[in-house]
C-alpha positions as CSV (number, residue, x, y, z in Angstrom):
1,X,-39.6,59.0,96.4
2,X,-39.1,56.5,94.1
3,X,-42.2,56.2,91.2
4,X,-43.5,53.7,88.6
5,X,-45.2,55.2,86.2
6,X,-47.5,54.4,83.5
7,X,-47.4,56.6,80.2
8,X,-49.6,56.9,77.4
9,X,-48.1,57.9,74.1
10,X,-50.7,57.6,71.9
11,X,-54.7,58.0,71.9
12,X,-55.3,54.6,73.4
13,X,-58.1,52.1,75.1
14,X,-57.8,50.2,78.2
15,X,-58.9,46.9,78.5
16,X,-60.3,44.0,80.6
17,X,-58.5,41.7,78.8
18,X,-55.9,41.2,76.3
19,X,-57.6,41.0,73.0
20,X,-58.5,42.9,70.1
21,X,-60.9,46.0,70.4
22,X,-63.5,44.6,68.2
23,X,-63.4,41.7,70.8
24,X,-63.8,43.5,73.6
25,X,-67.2,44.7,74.8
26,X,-67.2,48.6,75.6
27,X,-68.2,48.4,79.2
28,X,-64.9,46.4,79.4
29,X,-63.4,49.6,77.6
30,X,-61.6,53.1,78.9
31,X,-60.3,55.8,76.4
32,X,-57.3,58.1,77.6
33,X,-55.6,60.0,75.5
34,X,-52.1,60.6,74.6
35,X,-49.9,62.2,77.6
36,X,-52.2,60.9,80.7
37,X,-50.0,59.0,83.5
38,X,-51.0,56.5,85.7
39,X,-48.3,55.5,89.2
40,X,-48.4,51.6,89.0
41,X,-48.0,49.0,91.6
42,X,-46.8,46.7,89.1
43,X,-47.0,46.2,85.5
44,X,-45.9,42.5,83.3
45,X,-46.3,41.5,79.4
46,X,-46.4,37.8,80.3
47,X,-47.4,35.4,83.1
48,X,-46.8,31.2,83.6
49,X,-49.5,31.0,80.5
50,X,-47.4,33.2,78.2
51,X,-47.5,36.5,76.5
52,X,-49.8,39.4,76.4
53,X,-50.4,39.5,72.7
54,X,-48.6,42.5,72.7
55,X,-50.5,44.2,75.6
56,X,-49.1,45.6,79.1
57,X,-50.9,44.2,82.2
58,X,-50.9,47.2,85.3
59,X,-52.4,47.7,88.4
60,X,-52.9,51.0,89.9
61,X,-51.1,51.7,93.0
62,X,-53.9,53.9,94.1
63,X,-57.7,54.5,93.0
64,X,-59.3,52.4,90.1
65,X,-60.5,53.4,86.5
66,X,-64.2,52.8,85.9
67,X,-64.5,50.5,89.6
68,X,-61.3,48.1,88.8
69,X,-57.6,48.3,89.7
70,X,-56.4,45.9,86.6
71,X,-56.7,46.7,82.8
72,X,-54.2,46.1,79.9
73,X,-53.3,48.6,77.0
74,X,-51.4,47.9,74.0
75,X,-47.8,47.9,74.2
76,X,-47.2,49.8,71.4
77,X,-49.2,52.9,72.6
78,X,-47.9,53.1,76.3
79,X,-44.3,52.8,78.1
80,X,-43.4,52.0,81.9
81,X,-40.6,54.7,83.6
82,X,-38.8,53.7,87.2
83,X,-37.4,56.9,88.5
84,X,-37.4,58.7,85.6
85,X,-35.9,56.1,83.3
86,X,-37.5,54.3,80.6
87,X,-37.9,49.9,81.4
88,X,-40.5,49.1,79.0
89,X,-40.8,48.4,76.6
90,X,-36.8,47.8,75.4
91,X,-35.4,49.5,72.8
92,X,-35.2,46.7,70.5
93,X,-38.8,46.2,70.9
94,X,-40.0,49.6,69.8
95,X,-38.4,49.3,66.1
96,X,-41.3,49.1,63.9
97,X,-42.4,50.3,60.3
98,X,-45.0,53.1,60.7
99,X,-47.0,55.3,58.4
100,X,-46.9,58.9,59.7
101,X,-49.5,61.6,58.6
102,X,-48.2,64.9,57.4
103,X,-51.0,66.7,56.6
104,X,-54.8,66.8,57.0
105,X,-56.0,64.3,54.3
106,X,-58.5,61.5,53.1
107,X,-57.5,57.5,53.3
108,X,-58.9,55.6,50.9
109,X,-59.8,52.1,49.8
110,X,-58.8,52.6,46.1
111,X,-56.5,54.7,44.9
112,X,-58.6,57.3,43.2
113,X,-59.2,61.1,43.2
114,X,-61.6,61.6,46.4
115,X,-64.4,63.1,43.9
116,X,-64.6,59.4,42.7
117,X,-65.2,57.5,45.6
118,X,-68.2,57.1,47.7
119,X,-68.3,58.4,51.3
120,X,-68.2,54.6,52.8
121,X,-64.5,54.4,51.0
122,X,-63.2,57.1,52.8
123,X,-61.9,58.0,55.9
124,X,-60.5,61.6,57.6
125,X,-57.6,61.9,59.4
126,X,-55.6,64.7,61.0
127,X,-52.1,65.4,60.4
128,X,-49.8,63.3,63.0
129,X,-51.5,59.9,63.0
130,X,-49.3,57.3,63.1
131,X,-50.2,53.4,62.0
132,X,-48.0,50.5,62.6
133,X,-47.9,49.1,59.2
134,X,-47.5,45.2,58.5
135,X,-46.3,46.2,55.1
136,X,-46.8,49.0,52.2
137,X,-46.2,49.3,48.8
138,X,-45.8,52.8,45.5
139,X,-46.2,49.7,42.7
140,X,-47.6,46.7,42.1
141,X,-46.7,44.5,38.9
142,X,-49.3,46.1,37.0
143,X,-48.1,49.3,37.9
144,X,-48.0,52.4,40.5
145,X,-51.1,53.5,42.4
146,X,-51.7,57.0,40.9
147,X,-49.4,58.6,43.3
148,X,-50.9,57.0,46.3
149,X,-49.2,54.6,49.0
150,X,-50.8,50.8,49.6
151,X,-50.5,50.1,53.4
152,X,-51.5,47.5,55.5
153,X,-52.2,48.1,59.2
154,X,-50.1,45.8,61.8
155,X,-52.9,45.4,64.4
156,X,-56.6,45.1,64.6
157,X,-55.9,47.6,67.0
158,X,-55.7,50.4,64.7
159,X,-58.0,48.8,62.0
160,X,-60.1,51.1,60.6
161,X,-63.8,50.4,59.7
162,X,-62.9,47.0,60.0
163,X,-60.3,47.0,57.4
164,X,-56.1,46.8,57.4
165,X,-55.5,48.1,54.0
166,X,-55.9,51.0,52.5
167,X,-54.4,54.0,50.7
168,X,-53.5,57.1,51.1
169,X,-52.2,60.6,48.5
170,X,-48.3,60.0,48.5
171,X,-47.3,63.6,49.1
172,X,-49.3,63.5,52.8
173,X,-47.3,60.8,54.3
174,X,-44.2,59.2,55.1
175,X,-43.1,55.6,56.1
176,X,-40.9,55.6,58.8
177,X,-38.8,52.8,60.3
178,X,-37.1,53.0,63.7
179,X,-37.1,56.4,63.2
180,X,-35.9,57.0,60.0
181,X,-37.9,58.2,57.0
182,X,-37.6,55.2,54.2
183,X,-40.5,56.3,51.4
184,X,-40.5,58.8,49.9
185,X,-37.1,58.2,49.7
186,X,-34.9,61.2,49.9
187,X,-33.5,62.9,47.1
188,X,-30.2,63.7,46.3
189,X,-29.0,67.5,46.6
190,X,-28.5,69.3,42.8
191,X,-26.7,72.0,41.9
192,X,-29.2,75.0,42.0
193,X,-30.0,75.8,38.2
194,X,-29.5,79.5,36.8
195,X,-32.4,81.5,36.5
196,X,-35.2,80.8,33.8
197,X,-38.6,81.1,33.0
198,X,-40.9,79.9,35.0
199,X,-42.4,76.5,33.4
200,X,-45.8,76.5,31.8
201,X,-48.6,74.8,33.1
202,X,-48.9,71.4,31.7
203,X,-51.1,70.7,28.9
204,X,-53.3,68.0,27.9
205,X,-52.2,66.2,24.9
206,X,-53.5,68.1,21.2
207,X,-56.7,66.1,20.0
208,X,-55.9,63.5,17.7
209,X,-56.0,63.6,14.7
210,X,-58.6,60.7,13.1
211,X,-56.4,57.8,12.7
212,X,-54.2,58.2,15.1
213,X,-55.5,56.5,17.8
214,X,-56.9,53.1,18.3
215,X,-59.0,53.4,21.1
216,X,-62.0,54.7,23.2
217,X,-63.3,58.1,22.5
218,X,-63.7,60.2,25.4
219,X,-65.2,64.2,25.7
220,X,-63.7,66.2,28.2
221,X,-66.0,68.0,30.2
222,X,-65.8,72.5,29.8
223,X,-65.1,72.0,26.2
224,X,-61.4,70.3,26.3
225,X,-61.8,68.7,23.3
226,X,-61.7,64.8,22.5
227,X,-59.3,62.3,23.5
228,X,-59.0,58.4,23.6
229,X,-58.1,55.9,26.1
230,X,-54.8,54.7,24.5
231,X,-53.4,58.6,23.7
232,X,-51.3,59.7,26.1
233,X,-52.1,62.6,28.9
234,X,-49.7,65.1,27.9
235,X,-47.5,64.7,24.9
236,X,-44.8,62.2,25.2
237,X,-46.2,61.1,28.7
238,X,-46.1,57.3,29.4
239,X,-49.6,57.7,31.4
240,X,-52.8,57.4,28.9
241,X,-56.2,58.3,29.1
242,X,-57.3,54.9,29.6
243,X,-54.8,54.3,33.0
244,X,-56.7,57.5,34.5
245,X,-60.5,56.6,33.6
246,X,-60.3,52.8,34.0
247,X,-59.9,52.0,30.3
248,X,-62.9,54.8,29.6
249,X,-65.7,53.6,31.8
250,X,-64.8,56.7,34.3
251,X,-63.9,60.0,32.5
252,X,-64.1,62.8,34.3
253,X,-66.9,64.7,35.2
254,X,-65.9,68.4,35.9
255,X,-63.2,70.4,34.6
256,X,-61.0,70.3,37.5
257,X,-61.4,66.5,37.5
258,X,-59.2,66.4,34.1
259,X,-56.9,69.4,35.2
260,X,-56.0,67.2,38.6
261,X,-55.1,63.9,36.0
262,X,-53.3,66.6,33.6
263,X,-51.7,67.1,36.9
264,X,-50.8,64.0,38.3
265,X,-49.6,62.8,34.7
């Protein structure tokens, strides 16, 4: 027999009506998560008064969720299949720029080490989230974002806390578009190098010597010595002191808060 089928294929919320989440009161609201299948009656994404905004409109063919028949669900986290074959939504309307989540991490509203941040400008998320992004950025004309990536959520769907941008550690994500990984972007095989020595650890720039620098003093904390916010993080490094404390007025606290900017630098 013939089905229509409802599939969810993402951690999603059904809806009354068509609008935002935050606009949506939560006895008009039904979690399901990714993988649950509904058989449909019928399903549209527009009517004589237009569009959706981007939602799915079904109806059950059999039973109700929480007393009703009806309820829409964001297009973007749910497809329709006729006898096994995918009808919505098309192919070309799937394309989309995404952020996907590689690891276990921390997304941020500054880009700063987590130790520097208060708890109300963070936010935990498992490896395997996905956001559809509106846009992202590695730079800014000022300059990069200390190794994070600036993204800015699509939908108020997905907003988090209330808020489309944010950033999160570089190396724990990947922008993806139709598919295809575009940042980082990938690099370029080498020839594997002979043998050597293993690299040592990098080093935080010598202390100056009086003179040579022009600008605020800062003590590293567990007896690093002195440095100053225009002398650079390791020696011949384009990243200074200043970049990494916010021109002094945040040195670091521990020890491993100035071995992870040795690091990054």
């Amino acid at each position: 027999m013939v089905k229509q089928v409802l599939k969810i294929t993402r951690d999603a919320v059904l809806k009354r009506r068509p609008e935002p989440l935050g606009n949506v009161p939560d006895n008009e609201q039904f979690r399901v998560k990714a993988g649950t299948e509904y058989e449909i009656q019928s399903y549209a994404w527009a009517d004589a008064t237009g569009d959706f905004d981007e939602h799915i409109k079904f109806a059950l063919k059999e039973g109700n969720i929480g007393g009703f028949n009806t309820w829409f669900v964001f297009n973007r986290f749910a497809e329709v299949e006729f006898d096994g074959e995918n009808v919505y939504p098309l192919e070309e309307q799937t394309a989309i720029q995404v952020l996907r989540i590689n690891q276990d991490t921390v997304l941020k509203r500054r880009p700063l080490p987590a130790a520097e941040l208060k708890p109300d400008e963070m936010f935990t998320i498992t490896k395997g989230a996905l956001y559809d992004l509106h846009s992202y950025a590695y730079a800014d004309a000022t300059g990069n974002f200390n190794g994070h990536i600036k993204f800015a959520i699509d939908t108020p769907e997905q907003y988090i806390n209330g808020f489309s941008t944010w950033y999160v550690y570089a190396p724990h994500a990947q922008v993806e578009f139709d598919g295809l990984v575009v940042y980082p972007l990938p690099k370029e095989a080498a020839p594997a190098p002979a043998p050597a020595p293993a690299p040592a650890a990098a080093k935080p720039a010598a202390p100056a010597a009086a003179g040579s620098y022009k600008g605020t003093k800062i003590t590293l904390p567990g007896g690093k010595g002195t440095v100053y916010t225009d002398q650079p993080i390791v020696p011949g490094g384009v990243f200074t002191w200043g970049e990494a404390t916010h021109g002094g007025s945040r040195p670091p606290q521990k020890p491993e808060h100035a071995n992870n900017i040795v690091a990054a630098a």
